[in-house]
C-alpha positions in Angstrom: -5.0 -23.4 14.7 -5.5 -23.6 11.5 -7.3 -26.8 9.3 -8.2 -27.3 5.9 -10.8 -30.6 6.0 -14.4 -30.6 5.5 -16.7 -28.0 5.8 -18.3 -27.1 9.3 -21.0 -25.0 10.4 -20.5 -21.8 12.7 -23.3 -20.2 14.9 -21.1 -17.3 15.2 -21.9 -15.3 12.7 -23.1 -11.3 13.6 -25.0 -9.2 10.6 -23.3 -6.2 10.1 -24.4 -2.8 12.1 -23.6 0.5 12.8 -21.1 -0.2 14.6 -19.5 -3.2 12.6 -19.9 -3.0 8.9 -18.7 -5.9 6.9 -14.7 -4.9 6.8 -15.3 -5.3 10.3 -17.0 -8.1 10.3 -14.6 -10.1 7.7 -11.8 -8.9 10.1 -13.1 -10.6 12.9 -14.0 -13.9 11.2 -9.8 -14.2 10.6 -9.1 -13.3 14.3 -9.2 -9.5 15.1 -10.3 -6.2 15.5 -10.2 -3.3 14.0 -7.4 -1.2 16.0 -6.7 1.6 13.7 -8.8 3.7 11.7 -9.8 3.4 8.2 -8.0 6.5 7.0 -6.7 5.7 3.7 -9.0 6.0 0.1 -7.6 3.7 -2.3 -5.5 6.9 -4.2 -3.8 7.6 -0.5 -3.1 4.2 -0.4 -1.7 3.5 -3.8 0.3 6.7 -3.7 2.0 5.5 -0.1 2.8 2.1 -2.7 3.8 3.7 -5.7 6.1 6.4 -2.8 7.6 3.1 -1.8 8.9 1.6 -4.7 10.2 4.7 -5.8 11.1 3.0 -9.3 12.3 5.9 -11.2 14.1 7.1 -8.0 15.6 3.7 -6.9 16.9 2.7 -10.4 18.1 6.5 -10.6 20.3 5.5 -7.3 21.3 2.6 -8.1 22.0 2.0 -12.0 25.8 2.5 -11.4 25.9 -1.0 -10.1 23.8 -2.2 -13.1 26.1 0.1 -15.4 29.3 -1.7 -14.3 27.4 -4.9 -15.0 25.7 -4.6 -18.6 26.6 -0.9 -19.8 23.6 1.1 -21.0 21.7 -1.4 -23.1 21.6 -3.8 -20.5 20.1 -1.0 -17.9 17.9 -0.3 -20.4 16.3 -3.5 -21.0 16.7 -5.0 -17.9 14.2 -2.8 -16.8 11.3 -4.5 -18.5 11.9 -7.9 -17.7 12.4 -6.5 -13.9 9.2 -4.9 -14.0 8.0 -8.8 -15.3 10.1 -10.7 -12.5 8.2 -9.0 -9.9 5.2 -7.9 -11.3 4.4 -11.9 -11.2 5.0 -13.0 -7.9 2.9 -9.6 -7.3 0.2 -11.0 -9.2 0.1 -14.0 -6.6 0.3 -11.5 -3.8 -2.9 -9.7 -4.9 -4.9 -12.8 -5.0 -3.8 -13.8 -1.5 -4.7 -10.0 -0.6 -7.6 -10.1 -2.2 -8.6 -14.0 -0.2 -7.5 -12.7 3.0 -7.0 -9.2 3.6 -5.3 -9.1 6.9 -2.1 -6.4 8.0 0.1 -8.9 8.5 0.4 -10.5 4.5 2.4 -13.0 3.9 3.0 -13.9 7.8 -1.2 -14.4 7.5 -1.3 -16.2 4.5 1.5 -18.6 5.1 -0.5 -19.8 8.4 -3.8 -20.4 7.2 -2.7 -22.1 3.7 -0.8 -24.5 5.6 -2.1 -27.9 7.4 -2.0 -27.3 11.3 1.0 -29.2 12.1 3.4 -26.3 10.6 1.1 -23.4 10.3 2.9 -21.9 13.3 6.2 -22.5 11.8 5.7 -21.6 8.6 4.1 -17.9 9.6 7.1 -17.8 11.9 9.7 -17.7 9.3 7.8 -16.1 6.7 7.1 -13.0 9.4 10.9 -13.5 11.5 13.8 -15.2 9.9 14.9 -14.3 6.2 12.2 -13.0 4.9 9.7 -9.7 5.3 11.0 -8.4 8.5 14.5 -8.0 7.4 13.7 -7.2 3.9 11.8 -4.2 5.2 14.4 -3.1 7.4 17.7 -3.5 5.1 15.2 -1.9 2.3 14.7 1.0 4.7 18.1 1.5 5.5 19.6 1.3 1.7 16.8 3.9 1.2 17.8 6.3 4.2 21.5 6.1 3.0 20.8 7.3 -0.5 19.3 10.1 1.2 22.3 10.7 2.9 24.7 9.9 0.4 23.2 12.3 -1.9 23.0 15.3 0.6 27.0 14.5 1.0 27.6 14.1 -2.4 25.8 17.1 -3.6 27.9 19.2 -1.1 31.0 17.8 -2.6 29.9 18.3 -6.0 29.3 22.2 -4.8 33.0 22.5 -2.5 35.4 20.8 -4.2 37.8 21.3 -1.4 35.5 19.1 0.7 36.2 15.7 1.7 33.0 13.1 2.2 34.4 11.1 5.5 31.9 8.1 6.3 31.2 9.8 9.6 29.2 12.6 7.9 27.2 10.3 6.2 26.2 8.3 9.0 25.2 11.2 11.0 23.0 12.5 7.9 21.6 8.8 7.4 21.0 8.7 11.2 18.9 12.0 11.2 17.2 10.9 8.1 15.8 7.6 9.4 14.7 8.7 12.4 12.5 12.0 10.6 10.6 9.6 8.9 9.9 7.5 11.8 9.0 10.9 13.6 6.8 12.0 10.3 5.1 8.4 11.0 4.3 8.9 14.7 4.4 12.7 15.0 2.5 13.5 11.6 0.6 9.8 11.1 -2.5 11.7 10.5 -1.4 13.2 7.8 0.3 10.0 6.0 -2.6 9.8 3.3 -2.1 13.5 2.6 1.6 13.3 2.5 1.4 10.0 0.2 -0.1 11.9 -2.1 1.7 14.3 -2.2 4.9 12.3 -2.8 2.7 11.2 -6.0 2.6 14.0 -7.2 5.7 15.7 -6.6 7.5 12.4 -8.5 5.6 12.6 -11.6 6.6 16.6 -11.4 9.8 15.8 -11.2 10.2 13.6 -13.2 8.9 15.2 -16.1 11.2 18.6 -15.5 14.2 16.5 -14.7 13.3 14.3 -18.3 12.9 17.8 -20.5 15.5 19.6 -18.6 18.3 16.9 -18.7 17.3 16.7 -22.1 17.7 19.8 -23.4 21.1 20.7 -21.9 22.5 17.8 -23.4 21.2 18.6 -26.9 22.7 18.1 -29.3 25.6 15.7 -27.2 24.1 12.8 -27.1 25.0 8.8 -27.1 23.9 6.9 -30.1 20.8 5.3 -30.7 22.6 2.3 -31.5 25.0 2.2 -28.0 22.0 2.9 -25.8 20.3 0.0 -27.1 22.2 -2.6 -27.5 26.1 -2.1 -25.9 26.3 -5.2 -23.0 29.6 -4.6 -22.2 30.8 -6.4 -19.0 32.7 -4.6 -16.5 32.6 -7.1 -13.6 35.3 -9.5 -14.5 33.5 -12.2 -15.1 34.0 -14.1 -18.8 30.4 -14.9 -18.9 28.2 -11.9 -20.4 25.3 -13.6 -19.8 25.4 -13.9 -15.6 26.6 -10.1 -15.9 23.4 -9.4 -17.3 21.9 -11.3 -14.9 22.8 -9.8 -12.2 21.9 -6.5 -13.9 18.2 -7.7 -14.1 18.8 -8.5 -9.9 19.9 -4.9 -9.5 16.7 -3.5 -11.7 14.6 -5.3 -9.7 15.8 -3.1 -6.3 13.2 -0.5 -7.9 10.1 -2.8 -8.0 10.5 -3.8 -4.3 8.0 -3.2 -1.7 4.9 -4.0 -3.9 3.2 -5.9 -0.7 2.8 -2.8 1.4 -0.4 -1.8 0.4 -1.7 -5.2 1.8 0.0 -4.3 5.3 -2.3 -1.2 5.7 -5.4 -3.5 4.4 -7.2 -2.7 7.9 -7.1 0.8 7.1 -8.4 1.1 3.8 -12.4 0.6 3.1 -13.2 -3.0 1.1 -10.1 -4.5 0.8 -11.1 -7.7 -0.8 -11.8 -5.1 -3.8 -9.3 -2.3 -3.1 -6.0 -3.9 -2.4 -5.7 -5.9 -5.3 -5.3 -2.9 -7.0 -2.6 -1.0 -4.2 -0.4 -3.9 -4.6 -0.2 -4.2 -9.1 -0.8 -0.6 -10.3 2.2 0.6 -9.0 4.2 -1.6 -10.0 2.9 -0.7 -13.8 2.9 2.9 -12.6 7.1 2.1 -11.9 7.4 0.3 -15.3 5.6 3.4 -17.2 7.9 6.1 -15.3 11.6 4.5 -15.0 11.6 2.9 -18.8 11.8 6.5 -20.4 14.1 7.9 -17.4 16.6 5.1 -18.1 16.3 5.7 -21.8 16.9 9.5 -21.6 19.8 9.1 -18.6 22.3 7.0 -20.7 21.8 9.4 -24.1 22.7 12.3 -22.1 25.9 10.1 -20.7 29.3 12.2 -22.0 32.1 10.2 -19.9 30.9 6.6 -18.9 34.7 6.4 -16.6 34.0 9.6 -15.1 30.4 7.7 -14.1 31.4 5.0 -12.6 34.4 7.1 -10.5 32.1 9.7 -9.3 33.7 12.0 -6.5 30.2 12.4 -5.4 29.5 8.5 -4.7 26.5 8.3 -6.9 26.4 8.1 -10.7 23.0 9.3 -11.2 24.8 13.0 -9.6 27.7 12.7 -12.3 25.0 12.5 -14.8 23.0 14.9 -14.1 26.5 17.6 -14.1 27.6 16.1 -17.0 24.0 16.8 -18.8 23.4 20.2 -17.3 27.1 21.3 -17.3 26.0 23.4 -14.7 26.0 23.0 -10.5 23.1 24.7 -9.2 21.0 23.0 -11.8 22.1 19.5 -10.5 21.3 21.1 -7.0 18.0 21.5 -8.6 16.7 18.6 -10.0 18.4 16.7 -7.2 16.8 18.1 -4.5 13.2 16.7 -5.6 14.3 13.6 -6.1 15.8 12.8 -2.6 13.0 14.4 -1.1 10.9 11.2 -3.1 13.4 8.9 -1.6 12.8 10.1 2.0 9.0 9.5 0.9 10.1 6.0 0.0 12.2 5.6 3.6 8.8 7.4 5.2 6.3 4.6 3.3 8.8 2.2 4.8 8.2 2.5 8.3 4.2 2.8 7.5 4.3 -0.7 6.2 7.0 -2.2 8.1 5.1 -1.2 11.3 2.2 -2.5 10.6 3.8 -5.9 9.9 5.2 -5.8 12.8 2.5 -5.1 15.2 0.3 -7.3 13.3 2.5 -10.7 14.1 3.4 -9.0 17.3 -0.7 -9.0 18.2 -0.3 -12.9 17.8 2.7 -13.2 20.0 5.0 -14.4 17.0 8.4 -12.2 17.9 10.1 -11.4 21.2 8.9 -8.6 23.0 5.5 -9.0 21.7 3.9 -7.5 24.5 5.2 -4.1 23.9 5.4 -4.2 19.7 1.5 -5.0 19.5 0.6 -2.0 21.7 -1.4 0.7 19.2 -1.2 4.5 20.5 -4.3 5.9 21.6 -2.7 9.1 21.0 -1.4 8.8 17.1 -3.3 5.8 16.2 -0.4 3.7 15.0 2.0 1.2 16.2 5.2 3.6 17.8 7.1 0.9 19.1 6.9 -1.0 16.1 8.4 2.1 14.3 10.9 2.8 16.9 12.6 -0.7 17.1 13.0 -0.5 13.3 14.7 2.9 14.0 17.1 1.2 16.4 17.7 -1.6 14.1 19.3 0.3 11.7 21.3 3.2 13.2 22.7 1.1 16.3 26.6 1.2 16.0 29.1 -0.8 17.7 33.0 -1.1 18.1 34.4 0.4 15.1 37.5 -2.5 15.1 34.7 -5.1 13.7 34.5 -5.8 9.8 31.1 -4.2 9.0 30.0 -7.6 7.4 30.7 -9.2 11.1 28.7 -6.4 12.5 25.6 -7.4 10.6 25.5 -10.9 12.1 25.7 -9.1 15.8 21.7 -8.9 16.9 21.0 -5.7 18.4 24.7 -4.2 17.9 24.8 -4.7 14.2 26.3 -1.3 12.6 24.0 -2.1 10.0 25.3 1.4 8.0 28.8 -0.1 7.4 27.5 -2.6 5.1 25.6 -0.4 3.1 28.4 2.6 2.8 28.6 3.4 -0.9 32.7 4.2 -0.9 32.3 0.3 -2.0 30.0 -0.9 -4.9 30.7 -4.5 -4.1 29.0 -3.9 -0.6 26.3 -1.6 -1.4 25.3 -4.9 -4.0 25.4 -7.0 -1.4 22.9 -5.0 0.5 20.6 -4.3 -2.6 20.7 -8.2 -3.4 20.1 -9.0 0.4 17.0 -7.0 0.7 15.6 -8.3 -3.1 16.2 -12.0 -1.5 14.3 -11.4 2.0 11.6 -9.4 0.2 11.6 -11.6 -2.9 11.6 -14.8 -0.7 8.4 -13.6 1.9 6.9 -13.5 -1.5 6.3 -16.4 -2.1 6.8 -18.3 0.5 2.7 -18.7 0.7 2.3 -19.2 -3.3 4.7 -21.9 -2.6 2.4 -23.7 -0.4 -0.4 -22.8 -2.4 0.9 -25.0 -5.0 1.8 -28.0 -2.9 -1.6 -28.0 -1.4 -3.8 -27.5 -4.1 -5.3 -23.8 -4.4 -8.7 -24.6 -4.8 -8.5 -26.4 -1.2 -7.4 -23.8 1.0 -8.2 -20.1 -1.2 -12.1 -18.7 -0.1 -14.6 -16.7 -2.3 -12.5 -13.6 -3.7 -12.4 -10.9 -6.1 -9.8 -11.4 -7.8 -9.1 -15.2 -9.0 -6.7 -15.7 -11.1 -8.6 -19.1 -11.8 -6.3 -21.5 -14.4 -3.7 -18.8 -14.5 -3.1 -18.9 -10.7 -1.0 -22.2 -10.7 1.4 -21.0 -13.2 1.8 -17.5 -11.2 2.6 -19.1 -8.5 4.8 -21.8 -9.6 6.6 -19.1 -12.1 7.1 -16.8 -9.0 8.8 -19.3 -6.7 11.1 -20.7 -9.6 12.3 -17.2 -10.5 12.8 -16.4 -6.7 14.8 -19.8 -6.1 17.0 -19.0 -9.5 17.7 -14.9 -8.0 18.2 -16.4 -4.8 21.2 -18.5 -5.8 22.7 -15.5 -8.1 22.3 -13.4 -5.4 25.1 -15.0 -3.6 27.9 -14.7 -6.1 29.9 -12.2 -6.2 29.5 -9.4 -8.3 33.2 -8.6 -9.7 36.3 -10.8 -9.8 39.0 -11.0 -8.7 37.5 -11.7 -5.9 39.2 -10.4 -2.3 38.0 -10.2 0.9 36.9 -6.1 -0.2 34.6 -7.6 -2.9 33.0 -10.4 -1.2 29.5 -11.2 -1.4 28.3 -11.5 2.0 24.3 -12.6 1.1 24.9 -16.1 1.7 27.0 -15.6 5.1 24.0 -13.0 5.9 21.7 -15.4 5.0 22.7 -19.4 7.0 23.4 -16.6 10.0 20.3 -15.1 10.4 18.5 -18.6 9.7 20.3 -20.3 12.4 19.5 -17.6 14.8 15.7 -17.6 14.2 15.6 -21.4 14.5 17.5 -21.4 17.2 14.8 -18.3 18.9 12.1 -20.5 17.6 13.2 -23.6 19.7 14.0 -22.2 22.8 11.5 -19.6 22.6 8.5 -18.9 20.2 7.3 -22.4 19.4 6.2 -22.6 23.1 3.9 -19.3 22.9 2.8 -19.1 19.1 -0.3 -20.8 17.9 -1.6 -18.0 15.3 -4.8 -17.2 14.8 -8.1 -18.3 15.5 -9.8 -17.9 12.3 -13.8 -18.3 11.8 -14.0 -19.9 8.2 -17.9 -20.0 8.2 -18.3 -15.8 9.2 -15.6 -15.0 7.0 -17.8 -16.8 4.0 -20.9 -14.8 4.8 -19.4 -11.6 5.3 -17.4 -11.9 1.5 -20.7 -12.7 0.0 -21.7 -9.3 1.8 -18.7 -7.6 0.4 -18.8 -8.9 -3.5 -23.1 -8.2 -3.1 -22.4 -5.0 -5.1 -19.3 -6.3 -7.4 -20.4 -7.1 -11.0 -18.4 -10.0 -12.3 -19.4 -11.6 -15.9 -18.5 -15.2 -14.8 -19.0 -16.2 -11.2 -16.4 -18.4 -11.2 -14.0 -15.4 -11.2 -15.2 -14.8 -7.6 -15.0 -18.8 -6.3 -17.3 -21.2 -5.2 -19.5 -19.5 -2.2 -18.3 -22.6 0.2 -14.6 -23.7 1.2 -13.2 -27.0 2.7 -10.8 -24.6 4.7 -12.6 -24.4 8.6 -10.9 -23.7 11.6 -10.8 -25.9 14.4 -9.8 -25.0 17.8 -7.4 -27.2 19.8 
């Protein structure tokens, strides 16, 4: 269990060989071994990242909500101070990466910045309640039913007589979700390759779909002075100033996922250096690309009603027609950019997998026994993969509201929340999976502050020194503040069709996990045993070769945190 007290001395220490180099080593000294290979190069790695958040892609899918809320300047500009919102608390996630690079993040760092008496608890509902586990799965399955909703809507857009029934679009979300979980298990050799190649098909497309949409709207374009500074608030609400808000909430959809890199830290060489740098530059990468797609989509806007009414289901389809004039060109430049959303649902279950496993390895969920198994065969968690497969396509009786239907473990008919024929509930499932993301975020800098950081953070790469207490502070306030906006409801009037369902979501799924830790977990989960003293030698090892001006950037070479077995 872990202790932060005074410093102790280990005899345990083993000097690095051929057959355990110090990435070995460290991940030994914080309680495991290496059970995958180290497959990924820092460009695989960051490409699977930057294929995750999909910025450009997600904002593309999901500005219709942000449209309704603060018209085209305010998707504009919300943007930026999205890209700030979560670049921040990703700041605070690197250095905790960088401290203690283990697969299972923030479950990890919430156990050994804590004092021993609720280490257990706190990694148990960072890792199980409303935090990263659902995040990862409601992100996946929002993703996976854009994919869908665009195949459908792209067949409407070419048959008019055809009529999208929300049958076909669960069978289509179905088949999507579980091809990239069989890319994943099937094709997990190939992952790096296929990360990469995601990278570069975005920016491709991207580009053609900037100059192309462009260029067919020329010379019908929006003014300068509407695209940049019309707020206009469709949502009912008087207040202008919670609309755009909750348009900065909805921006922030497209910078989700930045922690996935640090999930696949076993499988990536020096991750003390490397994964720093998986978890920010995409993040800027998002910012760079989705700033001048937002710009050029609401220039090339002709009918804003016609937008938010799409027959398709998706604005960003009605857009694209209106700009082209011209079907098969849609077809075109909408093809590419589903196939980088099924990348997005495909760098899903890589991360989400591995998180899984990795608290499963400690016996922190049910049905550990089976989730921490690795396959000899494709190197890689498959149960882990599957169980998120089942989580989200499971349907049950059709009578059910679909908002009841979440709160049924194991039965939930998670698709009915997240069908786009309503805009209300398609928010409620973006803002749901920005709160469990956003809230495993910083559930660790939280304790970080409380404890002190220079008590319980080791030798690192990356310190963020003076600056670290105001990231981390900054990143939980913000998080507390989009917590509470999350649950409000979107539009008014409000009626049981429009209802935010976050916070129902939310005290449900709490409840349960308390109630499973009770009963259940607290009996079985003690975490980690972590060797403080080994994991100091081998990060003087790893930082031999790193060049830093100041050594203070790196920390002092000693730590007060030790580990003491009960």
């Amino acid at each position: 269990m872990s202790n932060i007290d005074t410093a102790e001395k280990s005899q345990d220490y083993l000097e690095p060989s051929a057959e355990m180099d110090v990435d070995d080593l460290e991940l030994k000294a914080q309680g495991y071994s290496r059970a995958m290979p180290r497959r990924f190069s820092t460009l695989s790695l960051m490409s699977m990242s930057y294929a995750l958040l999909a910025t450009w892609n997600g904002f593309g899918s999901a500005f219709g909500t942000g449209f309704t809320e603060a018209s085209t300047a305010g998707s504009v500009w919300t943007v930026l101070i999205a890209a700030a919102t979560m670049g921040v608390p990703a700041l605070g996630m690197a250095e905790l990466a960088s401290a203690y690079p283990v697969a299972g993040a923030q479950y990890y760092w919430s156990f050994v910045v804590s004092t021993p008496e609720w280490a257990p608890f706190a990694s148990y509902i960072e890792r199980s309640a409303c935090t990263s586990t659902i995040g990862w799965y409601l992100g996946f399955a929002s993703v996976t039913n854009f994919v869908a909703a665009i195949i459908v809507g792209l067949a409407k857009l070419c048959w008019e007589g055809y009529e999208i029934e929300r049958w076909h679009v669960y069978l289509v979300y179905v088949g999507v979700s579980w091809l990239a979980i069989g890319l994943n298990v099937f094709g997990s050799r190939l992952i790096p390759l296929w990360n990469k190649f995601i990278l570069y098909l975005s920016f491709t497309t991207l580009i053609a779909t900037f100059i192309t949409l462009l260029t067919r709207a020329s010379p019908h374009y929006q003014s300068a002075h509407l695209v940049f500074t019309d707020t206009t608030n469709s949502t009912g609400w008087s207040t202008s100033g919670l609309a755009f808000l909750f348009c900065i909430l909805n921006a922030q959809y497209g910078f989700l996922g930045a922690d996935s890199g640090a999930h696949l830290c076993e499988e990536i060489p020096s991750p003390t250096v490397n994964v720093p740098k998986v978890v920010l530059w995409p993040i800027v990468m998002g910012l760079v690309t989705t700033f001048p797609f937002a710009v050029a989509l609401m220039f090339v806007i002709r009918d804003f009603g016609a937008v938010l009414e799409s027959s398709t289901g998706l604005a960003i389809i009605e857009v694209y027609w209106q700009a082209t004039g011209n079907k098969a060109a849609t077809v075109v430049l909408m093809a590419p950019f589903a196939l980088c959303l099924f990348g997005c649902a495909c760098a899903n279950v890589t991360s989400a997998s591995r998180q899984v496993w990795s608290a499963s390895r400690d016996r922190c969920l049910p049905g550990s026994s089976v989730l921490s198994r690795v396959s000899r065969r494709w190197e890689m968690p498959v149960w882990a993969a599957c169980v998120q497969g089942v989580f989200v396509t499971v349907r049950s009786r059709p009578f059910f509201q679909d908002w009841v239907l979440l709160l049924i473990p194991g039965g939930s008919q998670l698709y009915g929340l997240i069908f786009l024929g309503s805009s209300s509930v398609f928010s409620s499932m973006v803002g749901a999976t920005t709160v469990f993301f956003g809230t495993s975020y910083v559930i660790p800098q939280g304790i970080l502050v409380w404890r002190g950081r220079d008590r319980v953070l080791p030798r690192r790469h990356l310190n963020l020194g003076r600056w670290g207490w105001w990231v981390n502070v900054l990143s939980v306030a913000w998080t507390i503040l989009a917590n509470v906006v999350y649950c409000i409801p979107v539009t008014r009037p409000v009626t049981a069709e429009n209802m935010n369902w976050i916070s129902v979501m939310v005290v449900f799924i709490v409840a349960l996990m308390l109630v499973t830790w009770f009963v259940s977990i607290k009996h079985v989960f003690r975490g980690p045993s972590i060797n403080m003293e080994m994991l100091l030698r081998a990060r003087n090892e790893t930082l031999k070769g790193v060049h830093v001006a100041d050594e203070r950037v790196l920390g002092p070479e000693k730590s007060e945190i030790v580990v003491k077995e009960d």
